[in-house]
MDTraj code that builds the backbone (N, CA, C; nanometers):
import mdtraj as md
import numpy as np

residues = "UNK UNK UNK UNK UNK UNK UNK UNK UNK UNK UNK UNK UNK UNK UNK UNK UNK UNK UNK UNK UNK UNK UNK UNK UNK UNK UNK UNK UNK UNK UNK UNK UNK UNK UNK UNK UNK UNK UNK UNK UNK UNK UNK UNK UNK UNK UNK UNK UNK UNK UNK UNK UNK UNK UNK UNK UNK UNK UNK UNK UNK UNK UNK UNK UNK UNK UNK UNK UNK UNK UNK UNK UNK UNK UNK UNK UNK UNK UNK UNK UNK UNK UNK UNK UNK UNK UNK UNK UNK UNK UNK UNK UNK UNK UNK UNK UNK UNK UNK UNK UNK UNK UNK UNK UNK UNK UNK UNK UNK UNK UNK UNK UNK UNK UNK UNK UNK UNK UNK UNK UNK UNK UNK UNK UNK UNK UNK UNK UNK UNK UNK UNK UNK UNK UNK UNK UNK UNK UNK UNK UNK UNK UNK UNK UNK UNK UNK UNK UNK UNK UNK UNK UNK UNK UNK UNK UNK UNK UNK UNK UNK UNK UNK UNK UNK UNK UNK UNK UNK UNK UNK UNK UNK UNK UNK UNK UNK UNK UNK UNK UNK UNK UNK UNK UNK UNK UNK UNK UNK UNK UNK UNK UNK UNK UNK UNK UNK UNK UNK UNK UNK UNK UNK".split()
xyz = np.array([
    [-12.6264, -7.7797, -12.4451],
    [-12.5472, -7.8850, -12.3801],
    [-12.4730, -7.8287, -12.2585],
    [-12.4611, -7.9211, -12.1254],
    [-12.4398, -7.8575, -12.0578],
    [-12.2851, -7.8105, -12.0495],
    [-12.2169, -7.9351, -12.0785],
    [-12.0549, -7.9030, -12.1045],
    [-12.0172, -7.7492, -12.1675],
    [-12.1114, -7.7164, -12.2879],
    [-12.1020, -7.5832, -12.3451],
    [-12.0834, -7.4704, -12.2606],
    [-12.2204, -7.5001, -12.1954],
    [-12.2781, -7.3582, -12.0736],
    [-12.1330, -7.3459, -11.9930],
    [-12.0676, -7.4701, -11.9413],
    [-11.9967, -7.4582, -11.8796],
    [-11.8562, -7.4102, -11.9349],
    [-11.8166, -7.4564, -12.0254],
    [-11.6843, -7.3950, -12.1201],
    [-11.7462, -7.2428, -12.0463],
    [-11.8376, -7.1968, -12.1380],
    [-11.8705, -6.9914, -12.1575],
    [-11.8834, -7.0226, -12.0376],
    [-11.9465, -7.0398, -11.9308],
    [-11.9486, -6.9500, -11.7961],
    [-11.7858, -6.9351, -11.7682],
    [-11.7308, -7.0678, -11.7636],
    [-11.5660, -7.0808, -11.6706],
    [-11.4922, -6.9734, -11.7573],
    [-11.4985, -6.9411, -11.8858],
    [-11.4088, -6.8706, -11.9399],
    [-11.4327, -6.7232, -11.9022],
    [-11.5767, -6.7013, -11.9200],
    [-11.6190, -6.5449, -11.9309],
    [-11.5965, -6.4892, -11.7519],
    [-11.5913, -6.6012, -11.6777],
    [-11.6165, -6.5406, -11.5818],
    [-11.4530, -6.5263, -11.5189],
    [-11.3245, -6.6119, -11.5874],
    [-11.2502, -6.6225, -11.5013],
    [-11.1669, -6.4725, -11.6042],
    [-11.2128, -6.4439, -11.7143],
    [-11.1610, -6.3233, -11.8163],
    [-11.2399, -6.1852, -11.6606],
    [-11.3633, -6.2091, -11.6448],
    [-11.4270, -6.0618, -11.5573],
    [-11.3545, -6.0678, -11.4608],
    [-11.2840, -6.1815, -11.3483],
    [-11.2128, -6.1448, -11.2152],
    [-11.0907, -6.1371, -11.2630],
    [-11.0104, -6.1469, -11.3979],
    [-10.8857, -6.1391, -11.4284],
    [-10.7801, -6.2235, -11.4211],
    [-10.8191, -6.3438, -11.4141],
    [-10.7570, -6.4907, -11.4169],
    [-10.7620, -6.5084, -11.5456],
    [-10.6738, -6.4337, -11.5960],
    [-10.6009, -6.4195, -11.7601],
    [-10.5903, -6.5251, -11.7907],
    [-10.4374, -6.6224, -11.7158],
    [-10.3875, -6.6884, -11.7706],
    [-10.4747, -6.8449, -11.7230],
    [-10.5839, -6.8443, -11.6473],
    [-10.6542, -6.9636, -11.6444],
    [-10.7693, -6.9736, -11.7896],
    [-10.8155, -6.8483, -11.7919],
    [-10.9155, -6.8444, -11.9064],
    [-10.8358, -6.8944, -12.0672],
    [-10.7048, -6.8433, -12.0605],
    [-10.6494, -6.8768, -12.1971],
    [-10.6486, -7.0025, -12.2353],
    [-10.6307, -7.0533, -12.0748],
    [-10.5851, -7.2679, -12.0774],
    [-10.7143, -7.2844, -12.1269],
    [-10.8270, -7.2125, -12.0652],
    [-10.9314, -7.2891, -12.0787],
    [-11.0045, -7.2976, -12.2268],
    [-10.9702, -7.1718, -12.2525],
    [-11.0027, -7.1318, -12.3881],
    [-10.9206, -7.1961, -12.5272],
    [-10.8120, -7.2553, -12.4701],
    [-10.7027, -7.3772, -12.5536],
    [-10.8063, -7.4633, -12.5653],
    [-10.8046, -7.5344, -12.4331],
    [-10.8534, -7.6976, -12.4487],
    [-10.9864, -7.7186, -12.4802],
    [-11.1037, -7.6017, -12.4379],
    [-11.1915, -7.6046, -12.5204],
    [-11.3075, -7.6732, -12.4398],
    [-11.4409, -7.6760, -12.4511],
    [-11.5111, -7.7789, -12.3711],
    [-11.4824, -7.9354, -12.3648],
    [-11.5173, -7.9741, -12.2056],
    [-11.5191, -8.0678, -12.1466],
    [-11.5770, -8.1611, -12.1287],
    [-11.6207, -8.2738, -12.1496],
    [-11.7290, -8.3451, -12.0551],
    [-11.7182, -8.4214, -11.9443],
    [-11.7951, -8.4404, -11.8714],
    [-11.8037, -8.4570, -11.7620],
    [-11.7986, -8.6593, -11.7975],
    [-11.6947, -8.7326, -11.7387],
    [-11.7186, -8.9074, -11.7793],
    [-11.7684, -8.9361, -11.7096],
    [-11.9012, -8.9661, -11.7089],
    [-11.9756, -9.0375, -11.5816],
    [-11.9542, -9.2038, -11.6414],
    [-11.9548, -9.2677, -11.5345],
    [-11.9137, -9.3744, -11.4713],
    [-12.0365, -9.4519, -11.5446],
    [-12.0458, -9.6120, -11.6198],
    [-12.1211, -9.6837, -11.6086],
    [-12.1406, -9.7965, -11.5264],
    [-12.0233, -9.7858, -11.4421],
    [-12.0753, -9.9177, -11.3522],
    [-12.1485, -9.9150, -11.2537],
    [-12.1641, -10.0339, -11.1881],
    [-12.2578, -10.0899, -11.0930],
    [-12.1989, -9.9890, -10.9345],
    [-12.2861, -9.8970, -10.8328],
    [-12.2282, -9.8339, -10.7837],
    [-12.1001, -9.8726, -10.6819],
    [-12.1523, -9.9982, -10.6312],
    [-11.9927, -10.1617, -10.5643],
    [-11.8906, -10.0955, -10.6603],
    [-11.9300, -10.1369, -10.7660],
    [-11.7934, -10.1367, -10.8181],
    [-11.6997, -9.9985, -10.8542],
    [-11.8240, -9.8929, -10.8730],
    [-11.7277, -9.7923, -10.8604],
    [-11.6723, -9.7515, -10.7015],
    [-11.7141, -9.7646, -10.6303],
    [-11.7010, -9.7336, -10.4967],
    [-11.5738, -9.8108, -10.4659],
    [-11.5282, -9.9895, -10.5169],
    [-11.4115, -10.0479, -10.5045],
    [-11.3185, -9.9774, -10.5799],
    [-11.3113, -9.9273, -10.6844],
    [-11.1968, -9.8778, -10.7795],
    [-11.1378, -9.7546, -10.7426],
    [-11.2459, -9.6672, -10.6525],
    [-11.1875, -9.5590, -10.5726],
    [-11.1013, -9.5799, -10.4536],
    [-11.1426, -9.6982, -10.3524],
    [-11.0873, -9.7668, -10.2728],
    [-10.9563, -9.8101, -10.3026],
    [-10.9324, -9.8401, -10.4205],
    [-10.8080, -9.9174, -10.4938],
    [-10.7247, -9.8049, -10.5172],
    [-10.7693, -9.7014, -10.5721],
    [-10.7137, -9.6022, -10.6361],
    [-10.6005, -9.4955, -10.5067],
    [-10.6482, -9.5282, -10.4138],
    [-10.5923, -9.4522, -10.3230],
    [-10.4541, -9.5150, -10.2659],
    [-10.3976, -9.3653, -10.2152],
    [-10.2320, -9.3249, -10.2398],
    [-10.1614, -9.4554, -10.3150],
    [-10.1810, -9.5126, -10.4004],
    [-10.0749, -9.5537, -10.4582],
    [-10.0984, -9.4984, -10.6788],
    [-9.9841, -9.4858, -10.7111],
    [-10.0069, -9.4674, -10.8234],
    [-10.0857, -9.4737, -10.9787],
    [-10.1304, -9.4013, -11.0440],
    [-10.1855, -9.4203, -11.1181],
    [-10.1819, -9.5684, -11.2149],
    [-10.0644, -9.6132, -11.2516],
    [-10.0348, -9.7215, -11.3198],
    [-10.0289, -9.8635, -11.2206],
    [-9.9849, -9.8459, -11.0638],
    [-10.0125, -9.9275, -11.0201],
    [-10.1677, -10.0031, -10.9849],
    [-10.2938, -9.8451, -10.9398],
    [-10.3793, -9.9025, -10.9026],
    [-10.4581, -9.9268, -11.0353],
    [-10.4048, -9.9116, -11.1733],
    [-10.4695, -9.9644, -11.2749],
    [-10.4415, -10.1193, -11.2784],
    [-10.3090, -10.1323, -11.2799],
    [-10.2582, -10.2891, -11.2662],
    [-10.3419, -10.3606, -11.1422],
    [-10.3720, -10.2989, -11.0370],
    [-10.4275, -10.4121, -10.9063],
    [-10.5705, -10.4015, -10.9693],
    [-10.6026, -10.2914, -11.0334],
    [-10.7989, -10.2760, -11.0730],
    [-10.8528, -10.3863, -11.1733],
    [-10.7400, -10.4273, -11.2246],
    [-10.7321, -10.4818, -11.3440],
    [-10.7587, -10.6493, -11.2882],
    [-10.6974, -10.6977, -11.2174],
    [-10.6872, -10.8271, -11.1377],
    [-10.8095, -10.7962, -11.0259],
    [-10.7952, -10.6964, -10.9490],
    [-10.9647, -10.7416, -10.8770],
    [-11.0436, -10.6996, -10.8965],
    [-11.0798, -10.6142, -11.0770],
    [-11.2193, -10.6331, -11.1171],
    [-11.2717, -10.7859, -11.1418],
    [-11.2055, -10.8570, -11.1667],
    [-11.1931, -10.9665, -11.2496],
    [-11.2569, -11.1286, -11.1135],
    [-11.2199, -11.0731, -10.9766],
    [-11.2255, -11.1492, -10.8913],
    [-11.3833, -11.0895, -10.8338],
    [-11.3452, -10.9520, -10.8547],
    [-11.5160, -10.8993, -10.8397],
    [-11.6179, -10.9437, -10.9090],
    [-11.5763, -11.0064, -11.0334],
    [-11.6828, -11.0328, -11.1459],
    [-11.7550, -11.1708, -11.0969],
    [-11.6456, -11.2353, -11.1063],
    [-11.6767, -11.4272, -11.0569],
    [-11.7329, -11.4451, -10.8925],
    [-11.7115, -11.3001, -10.7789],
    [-11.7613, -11.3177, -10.6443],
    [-11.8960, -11.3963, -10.6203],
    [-11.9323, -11.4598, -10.5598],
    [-12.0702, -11.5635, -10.5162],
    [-12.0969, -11.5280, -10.4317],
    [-11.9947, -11.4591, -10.3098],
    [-11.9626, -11.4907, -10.1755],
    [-12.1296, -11.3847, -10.1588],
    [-12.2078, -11.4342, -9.9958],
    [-12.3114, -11.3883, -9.9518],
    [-12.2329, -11.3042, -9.7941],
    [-12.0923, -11.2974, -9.7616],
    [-12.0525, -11.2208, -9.7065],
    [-11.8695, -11.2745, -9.7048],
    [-11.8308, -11.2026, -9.6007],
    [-11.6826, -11.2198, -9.6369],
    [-11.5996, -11.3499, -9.5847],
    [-11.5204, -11.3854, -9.6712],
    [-11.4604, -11.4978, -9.6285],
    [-11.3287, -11.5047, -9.6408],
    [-11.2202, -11.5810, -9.5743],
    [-11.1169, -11.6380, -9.6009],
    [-11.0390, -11.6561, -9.7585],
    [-11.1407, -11.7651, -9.8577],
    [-11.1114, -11.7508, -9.9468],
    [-11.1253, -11.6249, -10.0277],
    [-11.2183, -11.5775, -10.0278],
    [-11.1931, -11.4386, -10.1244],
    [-11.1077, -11.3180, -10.0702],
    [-11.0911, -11.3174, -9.9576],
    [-10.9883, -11.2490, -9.9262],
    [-10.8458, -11.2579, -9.9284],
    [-10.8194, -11.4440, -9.9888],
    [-10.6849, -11.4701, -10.0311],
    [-10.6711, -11.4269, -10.2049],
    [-10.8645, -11.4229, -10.2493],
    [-10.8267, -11.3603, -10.4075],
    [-10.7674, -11.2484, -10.4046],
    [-10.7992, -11.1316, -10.3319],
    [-10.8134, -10.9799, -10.3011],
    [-10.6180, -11.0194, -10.2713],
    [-10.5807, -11.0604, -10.1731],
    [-10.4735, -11.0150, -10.1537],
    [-10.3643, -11.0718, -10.2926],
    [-10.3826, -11.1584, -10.3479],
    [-10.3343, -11.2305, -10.4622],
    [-10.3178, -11.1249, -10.5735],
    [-10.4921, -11.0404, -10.5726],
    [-10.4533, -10.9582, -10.6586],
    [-10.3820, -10.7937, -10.6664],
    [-10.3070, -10.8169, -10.5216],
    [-10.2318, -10.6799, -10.5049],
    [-10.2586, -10.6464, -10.4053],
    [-10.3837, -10.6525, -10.3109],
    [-10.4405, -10.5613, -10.2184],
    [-10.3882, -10.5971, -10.0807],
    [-10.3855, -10.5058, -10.0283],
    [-10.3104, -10.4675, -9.8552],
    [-10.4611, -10.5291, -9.7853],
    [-10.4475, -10.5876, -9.6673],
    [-10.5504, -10.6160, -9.5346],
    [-10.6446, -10.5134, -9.5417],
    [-10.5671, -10.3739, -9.5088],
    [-10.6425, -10.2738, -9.4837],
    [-10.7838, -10.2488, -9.6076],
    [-10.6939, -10.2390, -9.6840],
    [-10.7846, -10.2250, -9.8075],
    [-10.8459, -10.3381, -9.8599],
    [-10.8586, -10.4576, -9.8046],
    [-10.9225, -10.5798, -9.8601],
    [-11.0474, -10.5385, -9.7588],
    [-11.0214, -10.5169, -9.6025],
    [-11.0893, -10.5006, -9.4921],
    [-11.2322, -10.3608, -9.6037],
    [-11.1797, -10.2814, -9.6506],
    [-11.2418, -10.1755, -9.6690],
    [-11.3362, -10.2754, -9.7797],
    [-11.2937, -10.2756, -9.8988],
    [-11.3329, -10.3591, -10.0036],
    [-11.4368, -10.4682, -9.9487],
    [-11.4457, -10.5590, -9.8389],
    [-11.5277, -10.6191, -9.7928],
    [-11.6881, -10.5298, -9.7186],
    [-11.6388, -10.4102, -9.6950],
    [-11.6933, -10.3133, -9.5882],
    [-11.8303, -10.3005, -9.7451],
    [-11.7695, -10.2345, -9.8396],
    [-11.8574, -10.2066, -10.0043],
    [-11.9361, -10.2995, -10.0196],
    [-11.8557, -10.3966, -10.0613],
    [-11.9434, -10.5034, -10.1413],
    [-12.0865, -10.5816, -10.0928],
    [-12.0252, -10.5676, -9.9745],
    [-12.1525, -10.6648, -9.8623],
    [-12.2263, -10.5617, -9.7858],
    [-12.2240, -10.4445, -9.7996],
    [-12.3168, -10.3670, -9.7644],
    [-12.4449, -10.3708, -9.8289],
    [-12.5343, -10.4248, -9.7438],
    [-12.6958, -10.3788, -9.8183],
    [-12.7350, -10.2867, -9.8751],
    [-12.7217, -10.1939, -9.7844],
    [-12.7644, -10.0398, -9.8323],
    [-12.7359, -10.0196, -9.9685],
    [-12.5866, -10.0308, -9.9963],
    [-12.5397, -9.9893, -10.0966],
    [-12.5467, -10.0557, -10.2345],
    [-12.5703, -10.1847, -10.2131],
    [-12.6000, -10.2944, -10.3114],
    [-12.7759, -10.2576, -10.3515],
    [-12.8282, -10.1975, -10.3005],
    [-12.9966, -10.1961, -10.3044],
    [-13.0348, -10.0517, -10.3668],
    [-12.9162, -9.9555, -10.4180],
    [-12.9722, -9.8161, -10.3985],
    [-12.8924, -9.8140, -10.6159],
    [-12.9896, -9.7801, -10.6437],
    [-12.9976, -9.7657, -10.8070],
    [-12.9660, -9.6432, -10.8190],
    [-12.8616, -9.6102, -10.9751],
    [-12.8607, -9.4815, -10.9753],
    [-12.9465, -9.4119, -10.9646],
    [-13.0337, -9.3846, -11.0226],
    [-13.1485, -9.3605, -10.9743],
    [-13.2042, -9.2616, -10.9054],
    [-13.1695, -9.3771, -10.7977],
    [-13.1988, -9.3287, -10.6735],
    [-13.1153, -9.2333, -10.5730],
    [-12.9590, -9.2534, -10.6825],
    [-12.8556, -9.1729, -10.5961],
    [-12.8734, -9.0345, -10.6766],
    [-12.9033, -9.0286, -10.7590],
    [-12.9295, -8.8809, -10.8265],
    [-13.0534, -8.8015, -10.7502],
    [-13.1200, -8.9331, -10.7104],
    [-13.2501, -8.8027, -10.6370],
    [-13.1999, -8.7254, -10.5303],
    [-13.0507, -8.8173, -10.4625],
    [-13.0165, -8.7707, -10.3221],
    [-12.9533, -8.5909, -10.3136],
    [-12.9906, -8.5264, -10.1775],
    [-12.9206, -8.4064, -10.2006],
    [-12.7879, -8.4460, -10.1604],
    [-12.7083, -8.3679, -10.1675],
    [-12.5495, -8.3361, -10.1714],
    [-12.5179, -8.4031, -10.0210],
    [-12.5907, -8.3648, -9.8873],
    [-12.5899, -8.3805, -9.7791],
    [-12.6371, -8.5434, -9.7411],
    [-12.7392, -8.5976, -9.7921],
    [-12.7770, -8.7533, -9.7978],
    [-12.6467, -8.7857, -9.8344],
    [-12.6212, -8.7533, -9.9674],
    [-12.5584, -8.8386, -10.0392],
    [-12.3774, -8.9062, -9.9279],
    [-12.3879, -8.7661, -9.8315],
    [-12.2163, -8.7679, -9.7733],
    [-12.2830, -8.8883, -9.6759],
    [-12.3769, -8.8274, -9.6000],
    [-12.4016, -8.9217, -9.4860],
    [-12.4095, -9.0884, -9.5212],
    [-12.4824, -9.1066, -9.6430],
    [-12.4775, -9.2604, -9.6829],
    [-12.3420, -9.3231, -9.6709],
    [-12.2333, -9.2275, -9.7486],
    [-12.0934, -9.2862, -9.7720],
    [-11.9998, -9.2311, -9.6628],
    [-11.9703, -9.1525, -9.6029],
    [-11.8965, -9.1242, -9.4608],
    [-11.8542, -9.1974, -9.3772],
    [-11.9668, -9.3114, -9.3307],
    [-11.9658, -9.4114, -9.2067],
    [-11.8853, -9.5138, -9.2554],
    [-11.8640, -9.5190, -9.3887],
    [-11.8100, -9.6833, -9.4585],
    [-11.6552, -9.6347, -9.4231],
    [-11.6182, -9.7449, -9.3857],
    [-11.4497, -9.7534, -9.3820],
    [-11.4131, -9.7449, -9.5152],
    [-11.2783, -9.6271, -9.5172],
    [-11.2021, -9.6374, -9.6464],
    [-11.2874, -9.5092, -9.7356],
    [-11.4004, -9.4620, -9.7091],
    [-11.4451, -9.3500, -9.7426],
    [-11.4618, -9.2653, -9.7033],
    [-11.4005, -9.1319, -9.7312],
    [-11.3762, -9.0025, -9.6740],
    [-11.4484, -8.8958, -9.7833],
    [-11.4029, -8.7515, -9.7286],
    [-11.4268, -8.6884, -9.8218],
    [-11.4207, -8.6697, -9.9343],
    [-11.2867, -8.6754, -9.9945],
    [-11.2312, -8.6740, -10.0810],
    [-11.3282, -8.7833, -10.2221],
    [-11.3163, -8.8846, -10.1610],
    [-11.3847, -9.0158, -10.2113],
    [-11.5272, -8.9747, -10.2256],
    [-11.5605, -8.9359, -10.1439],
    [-11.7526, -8.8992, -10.1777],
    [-11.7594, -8.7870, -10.2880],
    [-11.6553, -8.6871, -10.3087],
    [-11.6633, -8.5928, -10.3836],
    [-11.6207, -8.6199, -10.5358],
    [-11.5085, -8.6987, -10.5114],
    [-11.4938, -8.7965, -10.6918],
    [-11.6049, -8.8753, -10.7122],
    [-11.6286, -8.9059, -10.6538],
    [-11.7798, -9.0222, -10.6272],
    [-11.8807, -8.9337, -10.6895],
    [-11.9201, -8.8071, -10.6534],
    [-12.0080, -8.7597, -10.7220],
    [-12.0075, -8.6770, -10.8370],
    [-11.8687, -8.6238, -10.8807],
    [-11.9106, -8.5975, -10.9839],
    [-11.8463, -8.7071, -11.1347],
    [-11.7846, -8.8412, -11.0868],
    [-11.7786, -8.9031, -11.1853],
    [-11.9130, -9.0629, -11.1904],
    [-11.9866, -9.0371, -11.1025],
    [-12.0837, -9.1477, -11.0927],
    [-12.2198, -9.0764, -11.0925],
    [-12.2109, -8.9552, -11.0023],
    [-12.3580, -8.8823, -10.9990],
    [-12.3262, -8.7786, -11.1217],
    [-12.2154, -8.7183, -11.1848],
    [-12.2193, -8.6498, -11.2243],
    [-12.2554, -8.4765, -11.2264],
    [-12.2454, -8.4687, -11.1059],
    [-12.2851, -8.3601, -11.0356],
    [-12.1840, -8.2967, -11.0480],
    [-12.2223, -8.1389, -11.1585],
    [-12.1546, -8.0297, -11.2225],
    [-12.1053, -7.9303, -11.1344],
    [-12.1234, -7.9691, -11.0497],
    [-12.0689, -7.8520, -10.8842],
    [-12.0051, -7.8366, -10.7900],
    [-11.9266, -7.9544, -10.8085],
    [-11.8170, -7.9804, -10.7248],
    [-11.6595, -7.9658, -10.6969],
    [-11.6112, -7.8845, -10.5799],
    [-11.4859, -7.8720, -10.5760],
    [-11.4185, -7.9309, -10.4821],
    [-11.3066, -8.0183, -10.5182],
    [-11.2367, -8.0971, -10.4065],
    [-11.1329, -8.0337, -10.3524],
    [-11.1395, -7.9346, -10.2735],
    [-11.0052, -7.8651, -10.2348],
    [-10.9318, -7.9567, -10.1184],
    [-10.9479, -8.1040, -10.1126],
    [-10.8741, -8.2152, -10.0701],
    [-10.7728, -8.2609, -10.1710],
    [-10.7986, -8.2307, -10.3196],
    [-10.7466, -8.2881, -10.4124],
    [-10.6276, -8.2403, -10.4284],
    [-10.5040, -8.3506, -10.4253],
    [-10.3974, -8.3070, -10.4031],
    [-10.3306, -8.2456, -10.5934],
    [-10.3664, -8.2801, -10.6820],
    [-10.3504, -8.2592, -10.7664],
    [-10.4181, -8.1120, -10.7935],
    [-10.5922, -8.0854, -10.7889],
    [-10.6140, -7.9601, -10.7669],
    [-10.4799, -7.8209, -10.7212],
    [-10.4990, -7.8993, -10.6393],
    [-10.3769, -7.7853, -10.5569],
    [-10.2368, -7.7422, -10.6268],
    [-10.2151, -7.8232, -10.6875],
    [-10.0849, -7.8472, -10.7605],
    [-10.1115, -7.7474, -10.8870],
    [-10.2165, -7.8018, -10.9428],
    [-10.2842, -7.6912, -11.0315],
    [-10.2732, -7.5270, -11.0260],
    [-10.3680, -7.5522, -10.9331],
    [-10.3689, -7.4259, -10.8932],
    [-10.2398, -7.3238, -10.8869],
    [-10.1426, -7.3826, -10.7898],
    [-9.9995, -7.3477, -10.7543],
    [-9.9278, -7.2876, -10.8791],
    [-9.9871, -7.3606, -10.9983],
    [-9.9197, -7.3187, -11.1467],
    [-9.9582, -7.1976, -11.1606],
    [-10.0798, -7.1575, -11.1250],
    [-10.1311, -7.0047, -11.1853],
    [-10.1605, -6.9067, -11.0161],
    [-10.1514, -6.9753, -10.9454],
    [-10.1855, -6.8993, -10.8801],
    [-10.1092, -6.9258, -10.7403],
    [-10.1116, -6.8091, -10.6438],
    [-10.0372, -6.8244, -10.4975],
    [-10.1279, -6.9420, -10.3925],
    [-10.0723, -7.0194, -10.2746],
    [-10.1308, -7.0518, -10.2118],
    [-10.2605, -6.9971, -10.0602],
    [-10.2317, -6.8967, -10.0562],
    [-10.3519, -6.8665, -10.0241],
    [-10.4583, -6.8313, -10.0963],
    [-10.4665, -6.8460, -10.2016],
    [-10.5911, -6.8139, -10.2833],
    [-10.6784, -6.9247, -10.2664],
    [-10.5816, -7.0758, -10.2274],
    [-10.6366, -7.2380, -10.2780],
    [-10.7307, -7.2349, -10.1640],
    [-10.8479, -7.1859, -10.1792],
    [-10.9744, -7.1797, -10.0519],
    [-11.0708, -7.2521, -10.1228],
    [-11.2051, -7.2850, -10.0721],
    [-11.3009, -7.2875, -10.0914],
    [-11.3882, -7.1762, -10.1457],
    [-11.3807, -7.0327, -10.1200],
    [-11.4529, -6.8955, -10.1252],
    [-11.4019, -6.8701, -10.2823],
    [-11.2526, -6.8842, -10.2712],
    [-11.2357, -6.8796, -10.3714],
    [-11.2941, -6.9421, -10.5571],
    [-11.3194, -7.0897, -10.5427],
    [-11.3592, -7.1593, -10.6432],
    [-11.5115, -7.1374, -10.6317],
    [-11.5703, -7.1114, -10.4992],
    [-11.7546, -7.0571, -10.5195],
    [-11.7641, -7.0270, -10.6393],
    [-11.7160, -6.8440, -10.6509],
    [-11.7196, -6.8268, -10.7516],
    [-11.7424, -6.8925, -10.9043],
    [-11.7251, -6.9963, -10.9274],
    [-11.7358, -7.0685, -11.0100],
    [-11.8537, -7.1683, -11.0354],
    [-11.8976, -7.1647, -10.9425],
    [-12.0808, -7.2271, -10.9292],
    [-12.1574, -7.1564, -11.0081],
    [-12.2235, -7.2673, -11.0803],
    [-12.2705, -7.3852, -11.0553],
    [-12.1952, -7.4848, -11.1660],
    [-12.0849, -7.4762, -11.1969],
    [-11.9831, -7.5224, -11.2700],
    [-11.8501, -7.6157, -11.2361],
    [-11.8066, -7.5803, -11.0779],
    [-11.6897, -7.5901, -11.0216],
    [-11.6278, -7.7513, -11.0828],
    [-11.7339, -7.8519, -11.1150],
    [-11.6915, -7.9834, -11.1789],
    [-11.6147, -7.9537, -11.2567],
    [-11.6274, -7.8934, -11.3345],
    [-11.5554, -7.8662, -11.4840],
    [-11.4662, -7.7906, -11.4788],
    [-11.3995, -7.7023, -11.3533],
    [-11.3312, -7.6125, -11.3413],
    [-11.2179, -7.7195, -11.2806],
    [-11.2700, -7.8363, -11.1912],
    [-11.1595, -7.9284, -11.2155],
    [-11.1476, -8.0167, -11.3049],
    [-11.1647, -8.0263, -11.4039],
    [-11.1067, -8.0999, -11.5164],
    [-11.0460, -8.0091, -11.5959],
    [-11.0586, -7.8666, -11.6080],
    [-10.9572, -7.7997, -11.6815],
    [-10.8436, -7.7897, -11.5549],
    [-10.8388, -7.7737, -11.4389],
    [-10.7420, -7.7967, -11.3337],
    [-10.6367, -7.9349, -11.3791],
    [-10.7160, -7.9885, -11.3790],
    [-10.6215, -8.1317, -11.4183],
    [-10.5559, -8.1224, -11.5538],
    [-10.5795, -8.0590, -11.5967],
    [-10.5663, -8.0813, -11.7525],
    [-10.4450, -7.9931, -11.7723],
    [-10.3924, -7.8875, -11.6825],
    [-10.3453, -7.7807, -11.6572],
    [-10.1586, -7.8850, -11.6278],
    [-10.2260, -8.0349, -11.5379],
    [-10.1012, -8.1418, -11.5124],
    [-10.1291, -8.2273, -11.6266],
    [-10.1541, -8.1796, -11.7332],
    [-10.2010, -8.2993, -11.8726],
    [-10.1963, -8.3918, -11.8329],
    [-10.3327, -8.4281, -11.7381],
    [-10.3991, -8.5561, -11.7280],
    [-10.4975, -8.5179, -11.7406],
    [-10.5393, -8.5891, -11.8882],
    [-10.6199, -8.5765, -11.9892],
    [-10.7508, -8.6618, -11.9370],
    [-10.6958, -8.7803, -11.8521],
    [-10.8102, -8.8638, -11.8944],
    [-10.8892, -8.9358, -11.7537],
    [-10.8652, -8.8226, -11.6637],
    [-10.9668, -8.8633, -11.5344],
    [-11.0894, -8.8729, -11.5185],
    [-11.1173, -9.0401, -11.4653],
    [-11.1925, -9.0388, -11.4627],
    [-11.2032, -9.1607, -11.3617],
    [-11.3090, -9.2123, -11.2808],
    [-11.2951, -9.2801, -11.2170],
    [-11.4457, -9.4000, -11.1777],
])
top = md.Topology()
chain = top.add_chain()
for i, resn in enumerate(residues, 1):
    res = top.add_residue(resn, chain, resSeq=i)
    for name in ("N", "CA", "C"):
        top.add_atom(name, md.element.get_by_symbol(name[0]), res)
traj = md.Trajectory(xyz[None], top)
């Protein structure tokens, strides 16, 4: 199982460079799995959209009201009325503007998981980059809680960092640094997170 491989690599390897006190956390909490996402890719792509800078409990409360407007949508592109649902149910212009940008995209409405698992790492940015409201950050939660892709490090992630900061100095918080941890680095942030006992990310 792959979660396994990954527990023993992250532990054995962070015990050989001497990241004592990361291997112990890791060796507490024990293997991980990775929550991949069952929804429709719209809809995970809106909940990330939602999710951004505002709080955990808030963008659960707005996800909660415009999954619900997402469900009943008809619309064949954007309109007036559904954009008075969107704002009804919490959402800012900006982010209704983005949310319209998802949903009514062809591309994205037409491409099956599937088909996003065949993509390499590099497809996969270029597809999502150009869309308003998606950045890096977003393509990289995007893939490893929808593609599930075991290799990923978000050193955008403001929480990462925070992590990190617990065990370790800030110049270490690189990219070169977490390599090391390939072909695993997914799982090296969920024991990261777990480090701010938030247990249950997932997106």
């Amino acid at each position: 199982m792959e979660h396994k491989k990954a527990y023993n690599f992250l532990y054995n390897k962070c015990k050989k460079e001497g990241h004592n006190e990361l291997a112990n956390h890791i060796k507490q909490v024990g293997p991980l799995k990775l929550k991949v996402s069952n929804k429709t890719f719209v809809t995970h792509l809106s909940k990330i959209i939602i999710g951004q800078q505002v709080s955990v409990a808030a963008a659960q409360a707005i996800w909660d009201r415009t999954k619900k407007v997402l469900k009943r949508n008809k619309y064949k592109k954007p309109n007036k009325n559904l954009d008075l649902q969107f704002k009804t149910a919490g959402l800012s212009r900006q982010k209704i503007e983005y949310l319209n940008g998802i949903i009514f995209n062809k591309n994205i409405n037409a491409l099956t998981k599937n088909e996003l698992n065949k993509m390499t790492a590099e497809d996969y940015f270029k597809l999502l980059i150009d869309i308003k409201g998606i950045g890096p950050w977003s393509i990289e939660m995007s893939r490893i809680f929808y593609i599930g892709d075991p290799d990923v490090f978000s050193i955008l992630d403001l929480g990462l960092k925070n992590a990190h900061l617990k065990i370790f100095n800030i110049e270490s918080y690189t990219e070169s640094f977490y390599k090391t941890f390939s072909p695993y680095r997914s799982y090296m942030c969920l024991y990261l997170w777990r480090i701010l006992e938030d247990e249950n990310v997932t997106i």
